[in-house]
mmCIF entry with sequence, helices, sheets and N, C-alpha, C, O atoms, coordinates in Angstrom:
data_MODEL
# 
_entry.id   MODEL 
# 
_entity.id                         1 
_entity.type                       polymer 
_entity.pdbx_number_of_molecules   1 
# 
_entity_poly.entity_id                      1 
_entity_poly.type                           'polypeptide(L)' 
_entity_poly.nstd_linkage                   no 
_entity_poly.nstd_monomer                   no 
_entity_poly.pdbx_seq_one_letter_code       
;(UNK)(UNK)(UNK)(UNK)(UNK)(UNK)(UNK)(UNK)(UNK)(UNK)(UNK)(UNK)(UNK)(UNK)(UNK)(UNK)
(UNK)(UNK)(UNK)(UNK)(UNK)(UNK)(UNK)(UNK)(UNK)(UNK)(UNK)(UNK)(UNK)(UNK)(UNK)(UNK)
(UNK)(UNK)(UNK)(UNK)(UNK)(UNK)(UNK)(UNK)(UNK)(UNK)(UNK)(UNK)(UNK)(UNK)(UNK)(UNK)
(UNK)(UNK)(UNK)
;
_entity_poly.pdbx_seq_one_letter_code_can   XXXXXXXXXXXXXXXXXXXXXXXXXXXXXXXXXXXXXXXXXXXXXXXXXXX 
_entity_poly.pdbx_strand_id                 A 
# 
loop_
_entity_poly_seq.entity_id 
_entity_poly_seq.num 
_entity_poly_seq.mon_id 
_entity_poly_seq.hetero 
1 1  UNK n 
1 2  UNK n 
1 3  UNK n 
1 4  UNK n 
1 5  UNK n 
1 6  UNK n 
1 7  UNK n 
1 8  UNK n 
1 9  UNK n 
1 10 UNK n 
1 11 UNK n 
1 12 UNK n 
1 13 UNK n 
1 14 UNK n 
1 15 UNK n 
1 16 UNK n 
1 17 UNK n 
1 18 UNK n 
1 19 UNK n 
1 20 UNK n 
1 21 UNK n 
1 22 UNK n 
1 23 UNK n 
1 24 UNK n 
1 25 UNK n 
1 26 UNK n 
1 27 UNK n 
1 28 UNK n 
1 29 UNK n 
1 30 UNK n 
1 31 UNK n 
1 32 UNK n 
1 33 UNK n 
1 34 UNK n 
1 35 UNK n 
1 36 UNK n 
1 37 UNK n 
1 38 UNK n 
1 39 UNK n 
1 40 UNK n 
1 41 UNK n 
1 42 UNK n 
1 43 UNK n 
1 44 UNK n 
1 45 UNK n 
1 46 UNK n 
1 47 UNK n 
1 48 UNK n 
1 49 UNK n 
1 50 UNK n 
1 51 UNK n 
# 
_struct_asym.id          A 
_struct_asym.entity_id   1 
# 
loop_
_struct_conf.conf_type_id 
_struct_conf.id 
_struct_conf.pdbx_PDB_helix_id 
_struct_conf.beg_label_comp_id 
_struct_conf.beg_label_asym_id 
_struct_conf.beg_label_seq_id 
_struct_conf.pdbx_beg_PDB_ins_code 
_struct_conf.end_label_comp_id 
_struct_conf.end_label_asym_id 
_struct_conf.end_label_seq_id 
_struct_conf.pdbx_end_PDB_ins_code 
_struct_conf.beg_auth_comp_id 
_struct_conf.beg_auth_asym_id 
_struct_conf.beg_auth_seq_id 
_struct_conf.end_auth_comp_id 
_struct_conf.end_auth_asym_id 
_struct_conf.end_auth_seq_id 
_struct_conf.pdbx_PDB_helix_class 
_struct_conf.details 
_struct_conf.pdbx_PDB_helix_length 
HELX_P HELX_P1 AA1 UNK A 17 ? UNK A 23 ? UNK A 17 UNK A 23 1 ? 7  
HELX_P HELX_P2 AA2 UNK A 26 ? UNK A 46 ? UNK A 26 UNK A 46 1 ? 21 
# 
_struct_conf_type.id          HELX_P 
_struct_conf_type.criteria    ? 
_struct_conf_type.reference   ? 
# 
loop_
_atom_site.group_PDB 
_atom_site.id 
_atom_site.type_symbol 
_atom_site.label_atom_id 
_atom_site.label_alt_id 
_atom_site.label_comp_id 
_atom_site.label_asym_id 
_atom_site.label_entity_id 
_atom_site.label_seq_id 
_atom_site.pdbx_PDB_ins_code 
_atom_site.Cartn_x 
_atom_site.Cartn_y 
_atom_site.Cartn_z 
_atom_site.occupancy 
_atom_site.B_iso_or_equiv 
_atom_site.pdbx_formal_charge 
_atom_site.auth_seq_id 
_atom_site.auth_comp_id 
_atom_site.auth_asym_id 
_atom_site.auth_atom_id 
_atom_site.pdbx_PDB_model_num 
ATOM 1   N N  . UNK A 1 1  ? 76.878  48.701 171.796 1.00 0.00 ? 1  UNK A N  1 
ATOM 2   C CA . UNK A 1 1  ? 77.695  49.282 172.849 1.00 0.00 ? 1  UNK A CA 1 
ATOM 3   C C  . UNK A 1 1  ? 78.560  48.178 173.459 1.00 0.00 ? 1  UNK A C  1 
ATOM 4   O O  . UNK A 1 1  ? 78.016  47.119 173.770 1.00 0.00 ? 1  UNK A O  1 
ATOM 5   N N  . UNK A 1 2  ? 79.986  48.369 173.666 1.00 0.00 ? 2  UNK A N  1 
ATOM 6   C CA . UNK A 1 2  ? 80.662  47.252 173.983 1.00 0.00 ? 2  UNK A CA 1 
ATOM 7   C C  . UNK A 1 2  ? 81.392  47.672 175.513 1.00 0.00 ? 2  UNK A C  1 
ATOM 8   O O  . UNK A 1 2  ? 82.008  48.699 175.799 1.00 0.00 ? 2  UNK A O  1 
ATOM 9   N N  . UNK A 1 3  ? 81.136  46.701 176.204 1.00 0.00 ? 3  UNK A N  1 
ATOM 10  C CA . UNK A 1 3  ? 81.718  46.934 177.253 1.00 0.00 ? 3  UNK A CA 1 
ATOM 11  C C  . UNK A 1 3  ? 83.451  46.645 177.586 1.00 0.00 ? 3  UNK A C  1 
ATOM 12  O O  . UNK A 1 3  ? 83.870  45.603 177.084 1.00 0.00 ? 3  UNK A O  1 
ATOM 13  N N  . UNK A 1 4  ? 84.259  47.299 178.214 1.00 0.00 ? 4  UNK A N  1 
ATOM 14  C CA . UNK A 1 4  ? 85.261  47.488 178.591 1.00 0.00 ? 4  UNK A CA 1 
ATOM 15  C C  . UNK A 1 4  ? 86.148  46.285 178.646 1.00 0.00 ? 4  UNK A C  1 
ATOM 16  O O  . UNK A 1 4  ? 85.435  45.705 179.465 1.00 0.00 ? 4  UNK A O  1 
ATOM 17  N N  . UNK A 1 5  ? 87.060  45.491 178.456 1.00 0.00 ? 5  UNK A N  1 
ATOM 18  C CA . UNK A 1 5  ? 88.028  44.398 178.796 1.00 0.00 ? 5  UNK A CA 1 
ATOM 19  C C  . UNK A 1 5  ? 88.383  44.683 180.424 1.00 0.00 ? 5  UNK A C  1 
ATOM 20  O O  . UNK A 1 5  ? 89.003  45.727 180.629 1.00 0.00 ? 5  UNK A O  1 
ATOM 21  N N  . UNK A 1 6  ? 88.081  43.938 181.482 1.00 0.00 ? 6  UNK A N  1 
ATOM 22  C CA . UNK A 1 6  ? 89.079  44.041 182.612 1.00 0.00 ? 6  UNK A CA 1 
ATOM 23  C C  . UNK A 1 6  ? 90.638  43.332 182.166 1.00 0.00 ? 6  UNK A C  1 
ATOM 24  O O  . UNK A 1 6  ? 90.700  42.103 182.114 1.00 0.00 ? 6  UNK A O  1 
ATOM 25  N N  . UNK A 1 7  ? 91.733  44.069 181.888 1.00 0.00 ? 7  UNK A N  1 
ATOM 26  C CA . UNK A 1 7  ? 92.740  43.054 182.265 1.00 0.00 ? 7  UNK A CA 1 
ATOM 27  C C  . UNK A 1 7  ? 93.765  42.934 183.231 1.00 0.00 ? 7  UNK A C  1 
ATOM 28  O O  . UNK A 1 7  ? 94.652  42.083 183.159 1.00 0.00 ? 7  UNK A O  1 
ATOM 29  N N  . UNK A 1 8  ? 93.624  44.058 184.441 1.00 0.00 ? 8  UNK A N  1 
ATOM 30  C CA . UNK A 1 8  ? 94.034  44.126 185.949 1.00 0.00 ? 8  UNK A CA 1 
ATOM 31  C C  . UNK A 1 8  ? 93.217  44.241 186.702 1.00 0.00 ? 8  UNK A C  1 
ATOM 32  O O  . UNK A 1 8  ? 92.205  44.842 186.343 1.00 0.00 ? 8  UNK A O  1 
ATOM 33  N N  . UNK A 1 9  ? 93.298  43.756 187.956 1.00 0.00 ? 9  UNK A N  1 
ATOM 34  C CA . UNK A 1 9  ? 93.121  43.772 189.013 1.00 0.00 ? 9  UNK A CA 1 
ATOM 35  C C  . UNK A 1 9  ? 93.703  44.324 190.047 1.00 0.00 ? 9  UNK A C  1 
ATOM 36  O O  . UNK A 1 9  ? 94.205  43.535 190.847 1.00 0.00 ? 9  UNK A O  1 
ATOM 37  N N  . UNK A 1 10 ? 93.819  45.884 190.362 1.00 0.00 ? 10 UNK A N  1 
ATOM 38  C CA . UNK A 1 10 ? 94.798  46.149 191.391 1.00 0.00 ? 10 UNK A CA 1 
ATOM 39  C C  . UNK A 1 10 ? 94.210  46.037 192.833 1.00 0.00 ? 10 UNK A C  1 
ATOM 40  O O  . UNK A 1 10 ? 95.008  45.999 193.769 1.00 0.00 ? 10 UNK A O  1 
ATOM 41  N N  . UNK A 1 11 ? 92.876  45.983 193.076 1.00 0.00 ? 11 UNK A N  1 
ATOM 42  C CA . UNK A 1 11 ? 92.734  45.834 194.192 1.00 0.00 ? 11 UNK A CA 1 
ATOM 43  C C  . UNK A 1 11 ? 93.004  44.245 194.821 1.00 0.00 ? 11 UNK A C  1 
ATOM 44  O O  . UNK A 1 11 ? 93.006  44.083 196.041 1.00 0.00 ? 11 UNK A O  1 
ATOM 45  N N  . UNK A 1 12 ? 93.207  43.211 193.975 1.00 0.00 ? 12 UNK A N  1 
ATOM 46  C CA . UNK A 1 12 ? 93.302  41.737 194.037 1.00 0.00 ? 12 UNK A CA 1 
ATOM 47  C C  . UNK A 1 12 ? 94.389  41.600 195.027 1.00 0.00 ? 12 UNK A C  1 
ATOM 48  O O  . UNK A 1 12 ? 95.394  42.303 194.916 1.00 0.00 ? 12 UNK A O  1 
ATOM 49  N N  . UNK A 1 13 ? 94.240  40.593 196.161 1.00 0.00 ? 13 UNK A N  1 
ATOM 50  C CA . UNK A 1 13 ? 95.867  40.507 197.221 1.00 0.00 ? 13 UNK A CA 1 
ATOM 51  C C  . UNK A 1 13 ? 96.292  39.466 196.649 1.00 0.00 ? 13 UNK A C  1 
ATOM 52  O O  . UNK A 1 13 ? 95.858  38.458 196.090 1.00 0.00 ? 13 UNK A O  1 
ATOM 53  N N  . UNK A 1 14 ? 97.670  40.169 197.043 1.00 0.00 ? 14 UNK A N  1 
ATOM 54  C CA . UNK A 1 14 ? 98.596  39.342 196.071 1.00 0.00 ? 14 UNK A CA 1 
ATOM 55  C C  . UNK A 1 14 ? 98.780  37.975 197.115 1.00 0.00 ? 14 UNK A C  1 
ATOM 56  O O  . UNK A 1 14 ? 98.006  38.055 198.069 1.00 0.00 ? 14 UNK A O  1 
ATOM 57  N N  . UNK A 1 15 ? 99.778  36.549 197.133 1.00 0.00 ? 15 UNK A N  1 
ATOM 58  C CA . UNK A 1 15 ? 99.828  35.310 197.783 1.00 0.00 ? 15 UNK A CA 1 
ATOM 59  C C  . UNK A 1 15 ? 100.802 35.918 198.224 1.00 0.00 ? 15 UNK A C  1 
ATOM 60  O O  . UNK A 1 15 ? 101.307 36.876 197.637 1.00 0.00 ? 15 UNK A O  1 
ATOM 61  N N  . UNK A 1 16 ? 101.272 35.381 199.488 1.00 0.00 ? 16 UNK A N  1 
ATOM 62  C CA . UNK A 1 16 ? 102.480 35.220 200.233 1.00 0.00 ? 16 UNK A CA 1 
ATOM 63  C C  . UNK A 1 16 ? 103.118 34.677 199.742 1.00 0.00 ? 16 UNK A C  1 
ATOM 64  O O  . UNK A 1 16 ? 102.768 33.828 198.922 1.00 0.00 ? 16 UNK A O  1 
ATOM 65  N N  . UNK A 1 17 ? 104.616 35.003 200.110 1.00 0.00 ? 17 UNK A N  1 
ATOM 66  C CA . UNK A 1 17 ? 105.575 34.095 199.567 1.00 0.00 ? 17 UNK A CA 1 
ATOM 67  C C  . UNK A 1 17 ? 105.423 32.562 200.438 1.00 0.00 ? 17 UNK A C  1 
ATOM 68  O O  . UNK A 1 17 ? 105.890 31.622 199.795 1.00 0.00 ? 17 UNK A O  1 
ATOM 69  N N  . UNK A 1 18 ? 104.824 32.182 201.834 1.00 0.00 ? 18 UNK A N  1 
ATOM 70  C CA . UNK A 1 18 ? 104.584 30.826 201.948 1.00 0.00 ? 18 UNK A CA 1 
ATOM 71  C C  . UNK A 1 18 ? 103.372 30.599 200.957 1.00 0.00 ? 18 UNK A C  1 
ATOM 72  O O  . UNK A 1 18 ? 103.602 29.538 200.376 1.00 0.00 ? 18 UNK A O  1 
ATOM 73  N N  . UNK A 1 19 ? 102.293 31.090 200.558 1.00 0.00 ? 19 UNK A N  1 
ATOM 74  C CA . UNK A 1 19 ? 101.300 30.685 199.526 1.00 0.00 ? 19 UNK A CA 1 
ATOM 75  C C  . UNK A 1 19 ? 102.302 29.990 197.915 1.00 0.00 ? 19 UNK A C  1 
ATOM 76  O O  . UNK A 1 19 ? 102.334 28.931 197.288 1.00 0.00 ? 19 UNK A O  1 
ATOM 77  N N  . UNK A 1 20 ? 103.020 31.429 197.835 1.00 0.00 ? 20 UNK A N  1 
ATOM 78  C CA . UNK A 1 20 ? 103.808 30.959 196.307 1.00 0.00 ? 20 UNK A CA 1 
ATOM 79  C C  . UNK A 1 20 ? 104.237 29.472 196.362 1.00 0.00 ? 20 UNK A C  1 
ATOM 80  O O  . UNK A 1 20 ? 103.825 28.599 195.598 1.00 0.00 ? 20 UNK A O  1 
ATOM 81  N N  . UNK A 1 21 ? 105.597 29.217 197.914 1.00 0.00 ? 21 UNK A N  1 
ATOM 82  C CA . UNK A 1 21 ? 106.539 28.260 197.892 1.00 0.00 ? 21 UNK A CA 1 
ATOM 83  C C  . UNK A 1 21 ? 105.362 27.159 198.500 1.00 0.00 ? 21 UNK A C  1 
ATOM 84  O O  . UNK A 1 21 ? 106.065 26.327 199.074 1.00 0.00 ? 21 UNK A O  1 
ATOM 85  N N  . UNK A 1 22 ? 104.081 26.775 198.648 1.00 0.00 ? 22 UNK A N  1 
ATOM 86  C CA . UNK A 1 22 ? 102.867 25.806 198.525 1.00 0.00 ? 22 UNK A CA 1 
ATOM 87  C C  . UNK A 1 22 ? 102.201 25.377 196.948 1.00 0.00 ? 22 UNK A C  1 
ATOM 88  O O  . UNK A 1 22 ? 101.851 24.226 196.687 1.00 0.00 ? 22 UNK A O  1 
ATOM 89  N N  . UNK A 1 23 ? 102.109 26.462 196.030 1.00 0.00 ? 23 UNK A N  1 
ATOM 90  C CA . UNK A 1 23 ? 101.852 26.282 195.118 1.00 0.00 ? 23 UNK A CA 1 
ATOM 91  C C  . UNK A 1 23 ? 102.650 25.658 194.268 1.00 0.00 ? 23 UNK A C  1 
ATOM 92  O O  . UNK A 1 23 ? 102.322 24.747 193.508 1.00 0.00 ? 23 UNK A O  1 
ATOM 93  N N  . UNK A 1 24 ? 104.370 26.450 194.469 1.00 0.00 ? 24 UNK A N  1 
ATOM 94  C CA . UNK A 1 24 ? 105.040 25.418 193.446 1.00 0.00 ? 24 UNK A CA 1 
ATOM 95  C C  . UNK A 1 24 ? 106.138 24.328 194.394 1.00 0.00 ? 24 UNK A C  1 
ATOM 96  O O  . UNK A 1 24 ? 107.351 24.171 194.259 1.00 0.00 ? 24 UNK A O  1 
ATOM 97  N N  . UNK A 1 25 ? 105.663 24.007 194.880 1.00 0.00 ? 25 UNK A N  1 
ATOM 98  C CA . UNK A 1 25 ? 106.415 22.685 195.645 1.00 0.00 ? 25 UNK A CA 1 
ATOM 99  C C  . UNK A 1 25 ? 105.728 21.146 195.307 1.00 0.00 ? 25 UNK A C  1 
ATOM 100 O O  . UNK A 1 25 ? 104.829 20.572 195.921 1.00 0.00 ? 25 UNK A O  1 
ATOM 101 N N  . UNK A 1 26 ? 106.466 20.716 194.145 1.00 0.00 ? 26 UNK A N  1 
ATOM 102 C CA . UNK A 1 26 ? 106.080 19.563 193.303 1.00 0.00 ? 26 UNK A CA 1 
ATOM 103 C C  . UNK A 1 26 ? 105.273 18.481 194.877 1.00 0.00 ? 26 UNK A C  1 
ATOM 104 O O  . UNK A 1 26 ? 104.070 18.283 195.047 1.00 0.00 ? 26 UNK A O  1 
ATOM 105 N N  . UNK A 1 27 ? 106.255 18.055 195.642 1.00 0.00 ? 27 UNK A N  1 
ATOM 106 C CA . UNK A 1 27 ? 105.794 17.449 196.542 1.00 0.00 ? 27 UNK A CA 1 
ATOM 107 C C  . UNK A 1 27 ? 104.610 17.540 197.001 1.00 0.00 ? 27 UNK A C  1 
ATOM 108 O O  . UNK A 1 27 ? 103.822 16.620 196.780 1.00 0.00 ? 27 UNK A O  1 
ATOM 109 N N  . UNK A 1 28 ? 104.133 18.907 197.898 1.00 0.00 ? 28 UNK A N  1 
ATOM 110 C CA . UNK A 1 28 ? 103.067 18.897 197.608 1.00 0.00 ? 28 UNK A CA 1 
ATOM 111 C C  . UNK A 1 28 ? 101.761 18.992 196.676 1.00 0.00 ? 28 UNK A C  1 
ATOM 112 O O  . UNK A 1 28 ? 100.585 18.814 196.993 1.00 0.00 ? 28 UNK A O  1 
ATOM 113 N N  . UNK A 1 29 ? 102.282 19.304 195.516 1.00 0.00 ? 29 UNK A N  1 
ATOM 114 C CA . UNK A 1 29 ? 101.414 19.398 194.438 1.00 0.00 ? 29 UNK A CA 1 
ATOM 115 C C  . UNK A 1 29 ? 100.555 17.499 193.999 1.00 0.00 ? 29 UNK A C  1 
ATOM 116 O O  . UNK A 1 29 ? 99.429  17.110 193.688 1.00 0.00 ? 29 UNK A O  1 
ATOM 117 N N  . UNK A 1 30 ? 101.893 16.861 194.230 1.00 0.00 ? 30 UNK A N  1 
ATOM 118 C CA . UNK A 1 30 ? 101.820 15.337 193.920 1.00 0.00 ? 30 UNK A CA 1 
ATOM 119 C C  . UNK A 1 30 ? 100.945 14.917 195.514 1.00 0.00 ? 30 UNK A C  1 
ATOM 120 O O  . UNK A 1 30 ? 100.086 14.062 195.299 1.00 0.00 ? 30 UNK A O  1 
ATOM 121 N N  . UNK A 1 31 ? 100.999 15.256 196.670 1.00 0.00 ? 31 UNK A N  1 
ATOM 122 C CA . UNK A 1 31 ? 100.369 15.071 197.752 1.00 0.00 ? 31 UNK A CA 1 
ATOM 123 C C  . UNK A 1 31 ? 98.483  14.924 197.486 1.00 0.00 ? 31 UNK A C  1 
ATOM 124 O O  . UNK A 1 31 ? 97.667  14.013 197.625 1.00 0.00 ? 31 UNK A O  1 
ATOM 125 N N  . UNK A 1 32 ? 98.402  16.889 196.881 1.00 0.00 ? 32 UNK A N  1 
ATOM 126 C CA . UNK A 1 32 ? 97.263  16.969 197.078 1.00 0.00 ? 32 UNK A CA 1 
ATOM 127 C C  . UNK A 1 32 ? 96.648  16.159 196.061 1.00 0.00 ? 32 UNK A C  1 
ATOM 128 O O  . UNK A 1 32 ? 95.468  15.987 196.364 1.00 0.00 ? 32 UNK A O  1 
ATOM 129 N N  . UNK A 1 33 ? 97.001  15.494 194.805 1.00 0.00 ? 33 UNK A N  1 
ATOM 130 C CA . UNK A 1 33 ? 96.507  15.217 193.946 1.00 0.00 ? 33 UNK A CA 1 
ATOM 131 C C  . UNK A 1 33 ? 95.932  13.656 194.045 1.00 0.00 ? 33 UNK A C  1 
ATOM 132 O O  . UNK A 1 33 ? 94.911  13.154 193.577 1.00 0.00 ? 33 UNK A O  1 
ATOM 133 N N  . UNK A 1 34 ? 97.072  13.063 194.893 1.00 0.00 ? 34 UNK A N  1 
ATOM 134 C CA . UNK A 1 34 ? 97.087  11.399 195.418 1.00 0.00 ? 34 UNK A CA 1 
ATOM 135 C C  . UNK A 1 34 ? 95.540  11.929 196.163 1.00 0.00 ? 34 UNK A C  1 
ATOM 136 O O  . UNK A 1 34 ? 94.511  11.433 195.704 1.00 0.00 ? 34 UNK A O  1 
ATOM 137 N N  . UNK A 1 35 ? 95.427  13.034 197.417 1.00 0.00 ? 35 UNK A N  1 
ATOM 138 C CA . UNK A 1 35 ? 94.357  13.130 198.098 1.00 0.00 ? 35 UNK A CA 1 
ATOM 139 C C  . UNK A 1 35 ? 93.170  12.923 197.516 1.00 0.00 ? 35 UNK A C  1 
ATOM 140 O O  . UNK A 1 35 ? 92.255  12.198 197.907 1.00 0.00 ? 35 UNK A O  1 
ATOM 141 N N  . UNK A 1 36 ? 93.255  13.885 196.157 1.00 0.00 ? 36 UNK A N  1 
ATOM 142 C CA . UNK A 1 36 ? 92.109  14.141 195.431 1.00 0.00 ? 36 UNK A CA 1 
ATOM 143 C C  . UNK A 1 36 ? 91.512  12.972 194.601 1.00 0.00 ? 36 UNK A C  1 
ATOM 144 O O  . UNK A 1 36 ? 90.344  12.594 194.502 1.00 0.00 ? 36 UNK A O  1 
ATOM 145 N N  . UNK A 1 37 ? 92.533  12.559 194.094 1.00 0.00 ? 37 UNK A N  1 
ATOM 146 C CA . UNK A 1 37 ? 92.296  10.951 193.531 1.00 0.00 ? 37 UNK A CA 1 
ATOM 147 C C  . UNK A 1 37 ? 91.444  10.074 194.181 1.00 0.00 ? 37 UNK A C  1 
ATOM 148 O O  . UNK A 1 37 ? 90.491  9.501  193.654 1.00 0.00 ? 37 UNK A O  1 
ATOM 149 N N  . UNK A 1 38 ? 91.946  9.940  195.806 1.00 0.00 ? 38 UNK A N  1 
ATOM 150 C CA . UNK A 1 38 ? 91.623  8.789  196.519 1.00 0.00 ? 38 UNK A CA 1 
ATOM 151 C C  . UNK A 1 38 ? 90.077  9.148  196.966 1.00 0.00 ? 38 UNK A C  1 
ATOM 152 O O  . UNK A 1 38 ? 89.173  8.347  197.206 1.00 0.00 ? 38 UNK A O  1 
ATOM 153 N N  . UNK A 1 39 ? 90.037  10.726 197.011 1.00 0.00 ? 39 UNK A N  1 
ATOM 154 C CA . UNK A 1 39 ? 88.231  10.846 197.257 1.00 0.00 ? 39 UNK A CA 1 
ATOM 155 C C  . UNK A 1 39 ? 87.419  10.661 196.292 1.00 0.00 ? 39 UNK A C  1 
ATOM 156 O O  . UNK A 1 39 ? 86.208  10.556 196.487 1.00 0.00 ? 39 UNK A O  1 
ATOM 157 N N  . UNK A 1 40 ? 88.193  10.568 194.628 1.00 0.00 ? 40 UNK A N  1 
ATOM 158 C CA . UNK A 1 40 ? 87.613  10.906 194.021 1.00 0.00 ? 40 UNK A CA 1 
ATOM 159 C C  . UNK A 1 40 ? 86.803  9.067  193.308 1.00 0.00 ? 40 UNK A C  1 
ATOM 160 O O  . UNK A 1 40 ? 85.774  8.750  192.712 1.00 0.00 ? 40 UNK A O  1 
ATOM 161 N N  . UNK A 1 41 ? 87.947  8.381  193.814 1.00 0.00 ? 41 UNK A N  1 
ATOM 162 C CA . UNK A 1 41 ? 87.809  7.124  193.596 1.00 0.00 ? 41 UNK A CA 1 
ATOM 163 C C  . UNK A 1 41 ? 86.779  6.256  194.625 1.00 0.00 ? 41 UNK A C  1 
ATOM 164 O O  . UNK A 1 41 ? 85.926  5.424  194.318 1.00 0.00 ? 41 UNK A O  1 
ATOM 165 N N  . UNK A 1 42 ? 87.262  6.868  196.253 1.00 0.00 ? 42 UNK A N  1 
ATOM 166 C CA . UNK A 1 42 ? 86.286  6.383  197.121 1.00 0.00 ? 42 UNK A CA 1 
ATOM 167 C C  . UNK A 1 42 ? 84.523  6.696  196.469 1.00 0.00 ? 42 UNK A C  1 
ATOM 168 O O  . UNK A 1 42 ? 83.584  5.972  196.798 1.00 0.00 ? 42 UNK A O  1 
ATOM 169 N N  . UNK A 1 43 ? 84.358  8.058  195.398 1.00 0.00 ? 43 UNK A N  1 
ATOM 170 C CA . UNK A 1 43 ? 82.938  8.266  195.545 1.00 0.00 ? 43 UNK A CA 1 
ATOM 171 C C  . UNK A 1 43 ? 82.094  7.249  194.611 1.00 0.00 ? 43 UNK A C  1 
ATOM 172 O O  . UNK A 1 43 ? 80.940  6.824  194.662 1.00 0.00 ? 43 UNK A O  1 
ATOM 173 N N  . UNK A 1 44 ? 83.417  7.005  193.548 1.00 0.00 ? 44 UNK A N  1 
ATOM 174 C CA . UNK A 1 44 ? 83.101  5.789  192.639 1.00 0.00 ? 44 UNK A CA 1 
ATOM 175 C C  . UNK A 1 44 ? 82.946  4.499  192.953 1.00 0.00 ? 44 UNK A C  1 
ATOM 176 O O  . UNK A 1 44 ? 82.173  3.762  192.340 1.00 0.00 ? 44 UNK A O  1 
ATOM 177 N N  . UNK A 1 45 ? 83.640  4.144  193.893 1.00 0.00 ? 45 UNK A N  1 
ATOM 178 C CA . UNK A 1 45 ? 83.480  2.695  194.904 1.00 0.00 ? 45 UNK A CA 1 
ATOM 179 C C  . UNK A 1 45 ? 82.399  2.885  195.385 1.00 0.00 ? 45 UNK A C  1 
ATOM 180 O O  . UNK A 1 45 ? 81.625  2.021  194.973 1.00 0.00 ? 45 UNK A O  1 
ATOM 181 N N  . UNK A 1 46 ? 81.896  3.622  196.099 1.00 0.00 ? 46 UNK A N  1 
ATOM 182 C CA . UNK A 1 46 ? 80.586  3.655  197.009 1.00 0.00 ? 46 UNK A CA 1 
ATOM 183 C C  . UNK A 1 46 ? 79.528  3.874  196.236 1.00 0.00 ? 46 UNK A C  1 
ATOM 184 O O  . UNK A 1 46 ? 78.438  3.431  196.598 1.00 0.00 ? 46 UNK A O  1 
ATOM 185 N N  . UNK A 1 47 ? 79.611  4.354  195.432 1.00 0.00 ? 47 UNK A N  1 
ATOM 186 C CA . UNK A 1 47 ? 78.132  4.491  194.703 1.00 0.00 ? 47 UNK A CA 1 
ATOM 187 C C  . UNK A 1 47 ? 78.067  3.464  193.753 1.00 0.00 ? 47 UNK A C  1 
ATOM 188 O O  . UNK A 1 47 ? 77.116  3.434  192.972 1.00 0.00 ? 47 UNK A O  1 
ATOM 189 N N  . UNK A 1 48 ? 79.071  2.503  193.708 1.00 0.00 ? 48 UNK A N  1 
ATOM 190 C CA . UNK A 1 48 ? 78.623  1.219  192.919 1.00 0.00 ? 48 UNK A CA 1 
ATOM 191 C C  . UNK A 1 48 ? 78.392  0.291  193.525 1.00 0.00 ? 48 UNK A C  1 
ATOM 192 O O  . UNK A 1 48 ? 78.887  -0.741 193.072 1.00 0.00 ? 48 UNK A O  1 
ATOM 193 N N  . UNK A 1 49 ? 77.810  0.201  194.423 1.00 0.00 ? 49 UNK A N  1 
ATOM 194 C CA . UNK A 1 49 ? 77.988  -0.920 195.706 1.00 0.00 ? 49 UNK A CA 1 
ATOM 195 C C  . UNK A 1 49 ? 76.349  -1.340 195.149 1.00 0.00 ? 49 UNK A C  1 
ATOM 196 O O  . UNK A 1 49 ? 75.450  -0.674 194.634 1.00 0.00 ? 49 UNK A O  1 
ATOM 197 N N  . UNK A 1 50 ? 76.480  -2.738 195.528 1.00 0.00 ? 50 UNK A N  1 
ATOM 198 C CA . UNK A 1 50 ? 75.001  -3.274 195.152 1.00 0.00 ? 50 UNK A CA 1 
ATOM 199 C C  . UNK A 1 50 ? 74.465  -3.271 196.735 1.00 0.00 ? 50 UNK A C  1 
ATOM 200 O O  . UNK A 1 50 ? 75.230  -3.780 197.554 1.00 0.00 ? 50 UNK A O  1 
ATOM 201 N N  . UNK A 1 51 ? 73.145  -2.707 197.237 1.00 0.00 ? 51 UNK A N  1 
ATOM 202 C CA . UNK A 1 51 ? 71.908  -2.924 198.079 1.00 0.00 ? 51 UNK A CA 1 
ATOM 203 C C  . UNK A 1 51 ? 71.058  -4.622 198.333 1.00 0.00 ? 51 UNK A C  1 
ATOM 204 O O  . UNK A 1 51 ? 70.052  -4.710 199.037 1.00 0.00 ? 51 UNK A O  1 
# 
């Protein structure tokens, strides 16, 4: 017995157009990523620290 494919979602809310013009605004795209980097690097610095 095979179950059904979902391939819509109509009850799903759609983004705002400020959501859309956040998503594709290179600037911030390059923002959040520097952010993500720098936590991602701080967790690697700190957990190599010698005691």
């Amino acid at each position: 017995m095979s179950n059904p494919v979902i391939t819509s979602y109509p009850d799903a809310p759609l983004p705002t157009k400020k959501t859309l013009r956040r998503r594709q605004n290179l600037l911030i795209q390059f923002g959040r990523f520097v952010v993500g980097s720098v936590n991602i690097m701080m967790m690697v610095v700190t957990g190599h620290k010698e005691n």
